[in-house]
NUGUZA-118395 format. One line per 4 residues: their letters; for each residue x, y, z of C-alpha. Coordinates in pm, 1 decimal. Example, Ala and Ser with C-alpha at 12.3 -4.5 7.8 and 13.67 -1.06 7.14 Angstrom:
2
AS> 1230.0/-450.0/780.0; 1367.0/-106.0/714.0 .
END
This chain:
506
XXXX> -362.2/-1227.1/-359.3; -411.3/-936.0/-577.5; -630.9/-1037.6/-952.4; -380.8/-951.3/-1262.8 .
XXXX> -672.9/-672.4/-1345.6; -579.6/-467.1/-1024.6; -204.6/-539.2/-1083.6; -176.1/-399.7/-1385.0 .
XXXX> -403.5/-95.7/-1303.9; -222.5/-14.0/-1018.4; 161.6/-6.4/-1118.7; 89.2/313.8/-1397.2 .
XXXX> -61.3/463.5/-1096.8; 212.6/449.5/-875.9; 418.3/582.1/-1118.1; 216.1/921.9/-1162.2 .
XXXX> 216.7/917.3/-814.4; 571.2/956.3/-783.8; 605.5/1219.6/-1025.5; 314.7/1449.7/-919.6 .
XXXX> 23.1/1297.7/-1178.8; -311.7/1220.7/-1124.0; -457.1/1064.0/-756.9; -351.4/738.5/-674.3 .
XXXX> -611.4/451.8/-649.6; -714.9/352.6/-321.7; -534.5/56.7/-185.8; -869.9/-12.2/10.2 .
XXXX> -1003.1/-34.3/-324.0; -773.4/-250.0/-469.2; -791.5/-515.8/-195.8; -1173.4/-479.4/-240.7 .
XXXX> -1172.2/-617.7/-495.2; -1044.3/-959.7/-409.9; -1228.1/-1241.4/-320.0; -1370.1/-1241.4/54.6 .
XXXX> -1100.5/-1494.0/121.0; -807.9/-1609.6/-113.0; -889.4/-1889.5/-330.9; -546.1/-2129.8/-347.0 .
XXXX> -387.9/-2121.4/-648.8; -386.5/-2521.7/-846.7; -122.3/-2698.6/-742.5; 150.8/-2854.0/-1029.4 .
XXXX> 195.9/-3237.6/-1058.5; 511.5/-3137.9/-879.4; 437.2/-2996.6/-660.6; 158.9/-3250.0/-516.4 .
XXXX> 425.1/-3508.9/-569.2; 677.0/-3271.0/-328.2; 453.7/-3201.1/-50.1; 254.8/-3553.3/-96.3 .
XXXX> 615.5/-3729.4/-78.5; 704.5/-3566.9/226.0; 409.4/-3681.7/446.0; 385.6/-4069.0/286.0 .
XXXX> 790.3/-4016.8/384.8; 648.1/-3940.9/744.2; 399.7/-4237.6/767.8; 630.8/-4502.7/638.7 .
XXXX> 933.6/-4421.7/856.7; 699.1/-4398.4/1140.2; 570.2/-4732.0/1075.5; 900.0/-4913.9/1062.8 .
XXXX> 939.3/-4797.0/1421.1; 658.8/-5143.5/1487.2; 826.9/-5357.8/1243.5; 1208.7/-5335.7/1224.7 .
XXXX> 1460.5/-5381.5/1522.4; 1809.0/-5196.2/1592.8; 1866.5/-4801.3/1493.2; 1652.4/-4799.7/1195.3 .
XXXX> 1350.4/-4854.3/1408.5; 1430.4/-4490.8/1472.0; 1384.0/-4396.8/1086.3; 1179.3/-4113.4/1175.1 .
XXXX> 1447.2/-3949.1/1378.4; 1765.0/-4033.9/1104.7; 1592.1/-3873.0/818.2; 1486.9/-3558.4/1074.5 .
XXXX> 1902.7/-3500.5/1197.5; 1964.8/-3571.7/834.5; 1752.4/-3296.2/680.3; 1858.9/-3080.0/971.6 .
XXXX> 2202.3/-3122.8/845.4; 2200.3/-3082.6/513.4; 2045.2/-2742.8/549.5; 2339.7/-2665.0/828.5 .
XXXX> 2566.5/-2765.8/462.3; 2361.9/-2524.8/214.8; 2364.1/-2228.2/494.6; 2761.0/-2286.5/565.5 .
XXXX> 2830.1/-2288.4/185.8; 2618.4/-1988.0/113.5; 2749.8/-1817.6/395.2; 3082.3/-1809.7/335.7 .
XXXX> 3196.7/-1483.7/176.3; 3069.7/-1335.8/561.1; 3378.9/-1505.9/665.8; 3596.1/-1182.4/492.1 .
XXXX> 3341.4/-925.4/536.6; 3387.6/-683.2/814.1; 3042.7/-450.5/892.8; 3073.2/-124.5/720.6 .
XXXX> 2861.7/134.7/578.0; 2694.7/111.3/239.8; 2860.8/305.1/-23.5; 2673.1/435.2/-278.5 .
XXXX> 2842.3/692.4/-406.8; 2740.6/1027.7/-578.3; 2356.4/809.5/-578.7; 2126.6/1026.0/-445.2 .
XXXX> 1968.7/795.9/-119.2; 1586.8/783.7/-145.1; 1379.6/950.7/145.3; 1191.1/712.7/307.3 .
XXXX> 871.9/750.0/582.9; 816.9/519.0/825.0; 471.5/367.1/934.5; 399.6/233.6/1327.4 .
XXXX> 124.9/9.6/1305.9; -10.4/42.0/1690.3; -345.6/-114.6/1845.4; -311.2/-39.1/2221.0 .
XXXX> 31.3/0.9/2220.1; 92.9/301.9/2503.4; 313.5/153.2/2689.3; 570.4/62.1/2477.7 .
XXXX> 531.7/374.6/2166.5; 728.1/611.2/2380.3; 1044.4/396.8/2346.1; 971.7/330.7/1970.4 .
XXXX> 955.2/699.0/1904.9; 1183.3/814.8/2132.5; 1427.6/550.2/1844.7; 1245.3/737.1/1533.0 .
XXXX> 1282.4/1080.5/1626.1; 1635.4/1044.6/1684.5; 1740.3/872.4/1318.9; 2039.6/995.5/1184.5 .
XXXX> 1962.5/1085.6/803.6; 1610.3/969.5/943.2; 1240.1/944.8/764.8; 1083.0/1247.5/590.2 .
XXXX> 743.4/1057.7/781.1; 653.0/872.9/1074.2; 285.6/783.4/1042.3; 138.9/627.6/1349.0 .
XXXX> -123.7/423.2/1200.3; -365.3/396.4/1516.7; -570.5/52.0/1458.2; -861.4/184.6/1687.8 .
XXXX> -646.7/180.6/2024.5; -844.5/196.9/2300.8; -631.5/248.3/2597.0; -374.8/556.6/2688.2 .
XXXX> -235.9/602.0/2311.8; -471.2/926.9/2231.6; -345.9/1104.2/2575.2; -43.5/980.5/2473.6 .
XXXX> 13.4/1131.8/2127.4; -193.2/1452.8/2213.1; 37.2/1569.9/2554.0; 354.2/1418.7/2472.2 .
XXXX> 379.1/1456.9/2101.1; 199.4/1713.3/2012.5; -1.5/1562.8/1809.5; -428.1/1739.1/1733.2 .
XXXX> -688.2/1380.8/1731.4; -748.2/1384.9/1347.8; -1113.2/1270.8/1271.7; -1139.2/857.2/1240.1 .
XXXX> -1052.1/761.1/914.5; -810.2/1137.3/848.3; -439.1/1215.1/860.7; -357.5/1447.1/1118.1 .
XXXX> -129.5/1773.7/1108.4; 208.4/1764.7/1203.1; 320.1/1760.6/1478.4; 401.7/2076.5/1679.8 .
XXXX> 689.1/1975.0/1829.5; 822.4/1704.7/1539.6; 726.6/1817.6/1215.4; 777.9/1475.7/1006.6 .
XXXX> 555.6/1303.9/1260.7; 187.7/1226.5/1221.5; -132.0/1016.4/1350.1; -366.0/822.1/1134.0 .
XXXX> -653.8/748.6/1369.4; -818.4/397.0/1201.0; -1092.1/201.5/1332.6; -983.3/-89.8/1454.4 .
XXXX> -987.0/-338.2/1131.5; -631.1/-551.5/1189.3; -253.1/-443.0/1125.5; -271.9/-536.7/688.6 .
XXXX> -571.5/-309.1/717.4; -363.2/-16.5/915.9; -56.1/-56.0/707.9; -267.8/4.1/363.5 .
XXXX> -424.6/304.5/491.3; -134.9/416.2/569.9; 67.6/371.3/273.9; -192.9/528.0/82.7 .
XXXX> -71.1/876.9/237.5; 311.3/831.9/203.3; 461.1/1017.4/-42.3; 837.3/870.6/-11.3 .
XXXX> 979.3/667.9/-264.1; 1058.9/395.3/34.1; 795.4/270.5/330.4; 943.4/120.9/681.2 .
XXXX> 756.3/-54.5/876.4; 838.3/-91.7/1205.0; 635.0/-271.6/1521.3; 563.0/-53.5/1832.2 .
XXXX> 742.1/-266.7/2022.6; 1037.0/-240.5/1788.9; 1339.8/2.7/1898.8; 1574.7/118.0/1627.5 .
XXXX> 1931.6/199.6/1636.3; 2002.7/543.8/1554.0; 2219.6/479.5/1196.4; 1867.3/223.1/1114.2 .
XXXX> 1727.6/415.5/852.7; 2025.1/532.7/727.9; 2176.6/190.7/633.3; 1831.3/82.7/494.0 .
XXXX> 1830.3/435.1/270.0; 2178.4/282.8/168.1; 2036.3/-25.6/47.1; 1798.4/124.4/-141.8 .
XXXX> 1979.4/372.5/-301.9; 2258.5/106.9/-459.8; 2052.7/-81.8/-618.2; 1769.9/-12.7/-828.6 .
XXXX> 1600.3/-352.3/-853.1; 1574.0/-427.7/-477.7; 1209.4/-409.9/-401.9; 1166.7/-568.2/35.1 .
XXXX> 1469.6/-538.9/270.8; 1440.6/-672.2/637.1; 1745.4/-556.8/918.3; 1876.4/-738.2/1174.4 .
XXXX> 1674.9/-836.3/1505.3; 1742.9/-867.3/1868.2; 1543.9/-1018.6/2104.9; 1463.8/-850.5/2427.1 .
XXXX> 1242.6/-1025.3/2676.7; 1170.4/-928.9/3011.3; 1453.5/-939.0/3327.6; 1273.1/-1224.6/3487.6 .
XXXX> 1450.4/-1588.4/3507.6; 1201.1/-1718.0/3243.5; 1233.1/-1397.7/3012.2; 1605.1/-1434.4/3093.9 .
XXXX> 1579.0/-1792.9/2972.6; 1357.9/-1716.4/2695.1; 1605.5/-1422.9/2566.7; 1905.3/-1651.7/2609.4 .
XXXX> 1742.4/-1957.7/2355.3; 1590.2/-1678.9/2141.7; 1908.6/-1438.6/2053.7; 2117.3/-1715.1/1956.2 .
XXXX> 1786.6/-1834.8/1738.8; 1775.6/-1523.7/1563.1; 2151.6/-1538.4/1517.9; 2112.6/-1850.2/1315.4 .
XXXX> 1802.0/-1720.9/1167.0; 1987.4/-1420.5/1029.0; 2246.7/-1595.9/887.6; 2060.8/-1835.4/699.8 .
XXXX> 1804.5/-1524.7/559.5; 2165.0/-1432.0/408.5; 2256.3/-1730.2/264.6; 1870.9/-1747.5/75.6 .
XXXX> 1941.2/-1392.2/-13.6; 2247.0/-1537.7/-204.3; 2018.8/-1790.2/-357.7; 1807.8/-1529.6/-460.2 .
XXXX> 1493.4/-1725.8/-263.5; 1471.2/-1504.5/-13.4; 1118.9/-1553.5/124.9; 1153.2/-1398.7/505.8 .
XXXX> 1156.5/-1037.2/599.2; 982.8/-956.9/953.3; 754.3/-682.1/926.6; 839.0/-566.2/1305.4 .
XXXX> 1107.1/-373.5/1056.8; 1150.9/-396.3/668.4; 1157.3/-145.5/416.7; 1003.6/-145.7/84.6 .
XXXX> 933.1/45.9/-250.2; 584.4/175.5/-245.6; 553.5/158.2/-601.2; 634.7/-220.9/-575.6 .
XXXX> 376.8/-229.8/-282.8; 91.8/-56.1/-444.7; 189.3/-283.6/-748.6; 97.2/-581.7/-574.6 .
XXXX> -212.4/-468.3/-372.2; -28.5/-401.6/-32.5; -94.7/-610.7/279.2; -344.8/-861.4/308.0 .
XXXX> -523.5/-883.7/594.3; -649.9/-1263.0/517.3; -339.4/-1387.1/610.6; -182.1/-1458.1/958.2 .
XXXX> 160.9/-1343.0/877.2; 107.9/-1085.6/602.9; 453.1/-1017.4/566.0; 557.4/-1350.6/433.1 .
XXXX> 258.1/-1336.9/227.4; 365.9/-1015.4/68.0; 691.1/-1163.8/-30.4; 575.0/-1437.5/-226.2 .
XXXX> 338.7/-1161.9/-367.4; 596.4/-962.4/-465.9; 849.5/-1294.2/-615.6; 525.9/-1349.4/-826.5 .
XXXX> 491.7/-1042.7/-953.2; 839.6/-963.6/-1082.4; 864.0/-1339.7/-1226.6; 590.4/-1322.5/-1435.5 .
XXXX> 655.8/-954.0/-1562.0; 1045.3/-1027.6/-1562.5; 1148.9/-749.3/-1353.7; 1399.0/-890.6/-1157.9 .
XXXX> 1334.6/-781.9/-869.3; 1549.8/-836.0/-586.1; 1501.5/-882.7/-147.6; 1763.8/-886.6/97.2 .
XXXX> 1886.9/-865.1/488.5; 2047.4/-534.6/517.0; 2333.2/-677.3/811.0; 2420.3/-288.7/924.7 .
XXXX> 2054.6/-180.5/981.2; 1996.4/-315.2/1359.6; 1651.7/-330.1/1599.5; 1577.0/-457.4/1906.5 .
XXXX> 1228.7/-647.7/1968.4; 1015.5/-735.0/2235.6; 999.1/-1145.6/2249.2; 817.9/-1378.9/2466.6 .
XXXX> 928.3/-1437.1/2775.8; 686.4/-1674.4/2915.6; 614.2/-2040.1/2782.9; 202.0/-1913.7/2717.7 .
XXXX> 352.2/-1597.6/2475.0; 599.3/-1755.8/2342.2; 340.3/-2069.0/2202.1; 88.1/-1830.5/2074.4 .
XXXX> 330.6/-1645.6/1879.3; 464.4/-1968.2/1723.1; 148.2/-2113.1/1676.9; 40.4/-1807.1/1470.9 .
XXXX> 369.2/-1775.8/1261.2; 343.0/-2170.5/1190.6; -36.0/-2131.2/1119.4; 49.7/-1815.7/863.7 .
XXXX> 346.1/-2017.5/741.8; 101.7/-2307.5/625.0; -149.2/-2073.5/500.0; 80.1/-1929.9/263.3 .
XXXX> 244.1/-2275.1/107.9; -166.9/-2320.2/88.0; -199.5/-2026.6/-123.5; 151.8/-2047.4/-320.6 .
XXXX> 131.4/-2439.7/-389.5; 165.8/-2378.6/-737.8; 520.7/-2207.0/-709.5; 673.4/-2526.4/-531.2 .
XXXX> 849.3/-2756.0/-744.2; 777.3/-2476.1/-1079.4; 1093.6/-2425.1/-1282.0; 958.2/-2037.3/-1404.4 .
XXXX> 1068.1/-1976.2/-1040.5; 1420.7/-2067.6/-1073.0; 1602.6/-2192.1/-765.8; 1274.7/-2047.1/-542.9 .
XXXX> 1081.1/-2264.4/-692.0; 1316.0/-2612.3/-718.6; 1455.2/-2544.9/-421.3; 1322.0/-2298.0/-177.7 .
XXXX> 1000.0/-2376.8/-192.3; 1066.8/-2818.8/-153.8; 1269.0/-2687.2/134.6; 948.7/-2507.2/278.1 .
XXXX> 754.1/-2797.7/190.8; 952.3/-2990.5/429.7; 928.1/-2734.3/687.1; 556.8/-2815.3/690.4 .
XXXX> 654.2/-3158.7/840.8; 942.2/-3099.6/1017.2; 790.9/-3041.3/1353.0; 583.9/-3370.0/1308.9 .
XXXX> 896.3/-3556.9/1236.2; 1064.6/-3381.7/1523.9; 839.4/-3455.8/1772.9; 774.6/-3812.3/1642.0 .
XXXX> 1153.2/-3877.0/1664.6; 1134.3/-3773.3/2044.3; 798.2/-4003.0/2114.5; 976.5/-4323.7/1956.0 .
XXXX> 1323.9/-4229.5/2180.4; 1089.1/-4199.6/2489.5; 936.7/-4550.6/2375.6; 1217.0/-4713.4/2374.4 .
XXXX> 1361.1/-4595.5/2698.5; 1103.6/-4665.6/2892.9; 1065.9/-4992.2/2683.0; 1384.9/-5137.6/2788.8 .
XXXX> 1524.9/-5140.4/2422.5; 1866.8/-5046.0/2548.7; 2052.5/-5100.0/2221.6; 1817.2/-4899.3/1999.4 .
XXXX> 1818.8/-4603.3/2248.1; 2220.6/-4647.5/2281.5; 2262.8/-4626.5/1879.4; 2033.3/-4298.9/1890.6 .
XXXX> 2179.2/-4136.5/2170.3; 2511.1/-4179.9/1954.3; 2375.3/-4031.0/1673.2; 2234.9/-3743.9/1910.2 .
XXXX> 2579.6/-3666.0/2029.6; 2691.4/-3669.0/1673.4; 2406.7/-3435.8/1548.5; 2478.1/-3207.7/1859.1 .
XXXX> 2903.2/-3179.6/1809.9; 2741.7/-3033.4/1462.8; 2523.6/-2794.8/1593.3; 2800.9/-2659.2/1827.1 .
XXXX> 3026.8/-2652.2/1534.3; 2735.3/-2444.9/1348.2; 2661.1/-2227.0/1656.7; 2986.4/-2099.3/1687.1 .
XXXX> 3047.2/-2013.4/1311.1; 2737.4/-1862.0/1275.6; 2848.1/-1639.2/1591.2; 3139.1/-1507.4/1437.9 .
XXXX> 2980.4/-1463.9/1112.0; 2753.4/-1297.0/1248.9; 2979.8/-1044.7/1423.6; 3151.6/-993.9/1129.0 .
XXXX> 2892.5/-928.4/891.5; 2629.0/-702.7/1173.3; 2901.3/-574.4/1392.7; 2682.4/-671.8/1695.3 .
XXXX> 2822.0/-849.7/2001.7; 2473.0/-991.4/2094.4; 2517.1/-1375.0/2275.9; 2911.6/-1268.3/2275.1 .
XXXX> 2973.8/-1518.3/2540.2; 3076.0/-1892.7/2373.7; 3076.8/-2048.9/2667.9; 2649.9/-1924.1/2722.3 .
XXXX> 2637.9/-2043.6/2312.1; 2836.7/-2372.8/2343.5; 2558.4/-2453.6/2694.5; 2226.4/-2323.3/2434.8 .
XXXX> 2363.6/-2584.8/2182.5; 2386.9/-2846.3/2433.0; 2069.7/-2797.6/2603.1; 1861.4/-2667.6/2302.8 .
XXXX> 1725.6/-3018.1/2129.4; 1523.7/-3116.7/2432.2; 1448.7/-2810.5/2546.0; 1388.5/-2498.3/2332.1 .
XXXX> 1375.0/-2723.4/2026.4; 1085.3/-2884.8/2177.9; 882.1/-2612.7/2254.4; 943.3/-2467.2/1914.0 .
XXXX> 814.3/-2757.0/1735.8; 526.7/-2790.9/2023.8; 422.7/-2466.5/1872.8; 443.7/-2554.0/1520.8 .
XXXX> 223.7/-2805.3/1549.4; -10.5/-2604.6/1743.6; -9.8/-2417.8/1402.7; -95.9/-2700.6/1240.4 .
XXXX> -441.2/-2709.5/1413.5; -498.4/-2338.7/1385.7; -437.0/-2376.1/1035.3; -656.0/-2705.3/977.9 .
XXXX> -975.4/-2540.5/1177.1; -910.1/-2189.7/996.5; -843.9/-2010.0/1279.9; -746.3/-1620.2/1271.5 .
XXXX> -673.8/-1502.3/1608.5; -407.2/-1381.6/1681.6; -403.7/-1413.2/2081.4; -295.6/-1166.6/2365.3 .
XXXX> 67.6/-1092.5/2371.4; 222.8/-929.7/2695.8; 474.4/-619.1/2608.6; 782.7/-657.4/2901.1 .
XXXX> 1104.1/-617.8/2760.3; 1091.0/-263.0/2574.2; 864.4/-102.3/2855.6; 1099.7/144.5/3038.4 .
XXXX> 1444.4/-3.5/2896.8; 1778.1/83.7/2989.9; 1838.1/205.5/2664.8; 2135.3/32.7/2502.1 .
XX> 2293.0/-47.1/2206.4; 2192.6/-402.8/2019.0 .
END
């Protein structure tokens, strides 16, 4: 996390930037100047007592499982369908007003809409950048840039840029030309130092008032950058905006069945990103496409390549920032700005990627602990944040609850696995019930007709909680020992369901 001392030198500075004054300061400086890794902030009594509370919770309903007969021998799995629910509760209350809201474009008037550039962050991405620009060149009321910020590729991407493109190799380190045959594109050849790394050095060179980043493996819809201009331009305070995802995994069965658990995951995902946004705790945007002020960026130091999911990281950056300077700032899920991503589609992919987002998840409740429980926060703070603090455990509990069930099957306790496979069926007629409003929420607030078959979303419901469910928490906890022995790789992931597409609307 950025010092106060480069916080406050930087924001002036991005000011003159905007209006033609003096040379920025180097982001690469700024970031310099931090620690070699980021020292956690001290923790609040409350917040000890919050995330203390919630593993001594863990230990003693695990316990009772050895001591105590009937359905409360299963402690471990009530209090895990009864969190589960009572977030279903907060995200159907908060989500409401989607229930009158038809998808339309963002008015904003006689308000001039910001120009915005747009930065690909790409390490050996060849295969897959063709489709991604192929999306970016053909924006409607599109970016002003496209930087292609080239983390030291080594495979096809320089062949790539130079005969398709039209792109001159730039010297390492230098901004190239235009391009010859797109004049708003350009190549930042980096050596390889990480995406956080990439992303700085690129923002360094904007000059729009707004910065997109998007994945290479992340295909826009054409009207993208127009809706997230939109957002921008109708409200002044809003600072981070992330669109609306769709998973696309490979045409295999298993990225078939991957795709199938995934979209409606995201679905629900999306919905409840709104109903945080409502609570003004909005923590979430995915950096495989968001949009941000730069000011607010170079304000807060940019990315930071310490972390494992610098994109949640920035976020609570950001929340910090405008808290403690009482700027109000805002961040939101823009429901008319759609992309399609490439997923996992295997069981190997898919755990490495969940094992690093649980592992950067941790890292940053690390690193924020002093926000959770604080009231200068507001509701992020009292409520977000002892939300997240539960998330922590939630796999543990999860996968604890399905141990003790196994136990006692295979024990013979026949009435204790009756009474849970009661409450199962209970917990699962809600989850149906939640699955199929957050569908038609969904449609209504994003337009898209992604998992439009209820039949295919009543079946994911049904067969998600030993199934997908598993694996997700299988992953978590995976994160949980990446986390504990400081690990920082990121792993291999396999690009298969953007290469060569049948292009087609989200």
């Amino acid at each position: 996390m950025c010092s106060d001392v480069v916080i406050e030198k930087e924001a002036p500075q991005a000011q003159a930037d905007r209006s033609g004054g003096t040379p920025r300061h180097s982001l690469e400086d700024a970031l310099a100047a931090l620690s070699p890794r980021l020292v956690p902030r001290q923790a609040t009594w409350a917040g000890r007592l919050i995330h203390g509370s919630v593993t001594a919770l863990w230990v003693l309903l695990f316990a009772r499982a050895f001591f105590l007969h009937g359905l409360v021998a299963w402690a471990t799995g009530l209090a895990y369908v009864l969190y589960d629910t009572l977030l279903l509760c907060f995200v159907t209350l908060k989500s409401w007003p989607l229930a009158g809201r038809m998808v339309s474009s963002q008015a904003v008037g006689e308000r001039r809409m910001p120009e915005m550039g747009i930065i690909v962050a790409s390490h050996n991405e060849a295969a897959v950048l063709p489709v991604t620009l192929a999306a970016l060149l053909e924006q409607i009321d599109g970016p002003v840039q496209i930087v292609i910020a080239d983390d030291g590729s080594s495979d096809g991407t320089e062949a790539l840029l130079t005969t398709r493109f039209g792109l001159s190799t730039p010297a390492l380190g230098q901004l190239s030309a235009p391009s010859t045959r797109y004049p708003n594109l350009y190549w930042l050849r980096l050596p390889h130092g990480g995406k956080a790394r990439a992303l700085n050095a690129a923002i360094e060179r904007m000059t729009t008032e707004t910065i997109m980043t998007v994945d290479a493996d992340t295909l826009l819809a054409a009207d993208a950058t127009r809706a997230m201009r939109a957002a921008f331009a109708a409200s002044d305070t809003l600072v981070a905006a992330t669109g609306i995802l769709v998973p696309v995994c490979s045409k295999s069965v298993g990225g078939r069945l991957f795709q199938w658990f995934q979209t409606y995951e995201y679905m629900r995902n999306f919905i409840s990103r709104f109903a945080w946004m409502r609570a003004d705790s909005l923590l979430l945007v995915s950096g495989a496409f968001a949009s941000f002020r730069r000011d607010a960026l170079v304000a807060v130091g940019g990315f930071d390549g310490q972390c494992l999911v610098e994109d949640y990281e920035l976020i609570h950056r950001l929340r910090r920032y405008s808290v403690d300077r009482g700027l109000g700032w805002d961040v939101s899920v823009v429901g008319n700005a759609h992309a399609q991503t490439d997923a996992p589609d295997t069981l190997a992919s898919f755990l490495r990627q969940r094992r690093r987002w649980f592992a950067g998840f941790l890292e940053t409740q690390y690193w924020n602990r002093d926000m959770t429980g604080n009231r200068r926060y507001g509701t992020l703070g009292m409520l977000m944040l002892p939300v997240k603090a539960f998330d922590t455990m939630q796999p543990v509990y999860g996968l604890t609850a399905f141990a003790l069930l196994l136990a006692f099957l295979f024990g013979g306790h026949g009435v204790i696995v009756v009474s849970i496979f009661s409450v199962i069926f209970l917990k699962t007629a809600l989850d149906l019930a939640f699955y199929l409003w957050s569908i038609h929420l969904y449609r209504r607030w994003t337009g898209l007709r992604a998992g439009s078959s209820l039949w295919m979303a009543m079946a994911a419901a049904i067969a998600e909680p030993f199934t997908f469910q598993l694996l997700r928490h299988t992953g978590a906890v995976l994160g949980w020992f990446h986390f504990l022995r400081g690990g920082k790789s990121w792993g291999k992931q396999h690009r298969s369901g953007l290469i060569a597409p049948t292009r087609h609307k989200p």
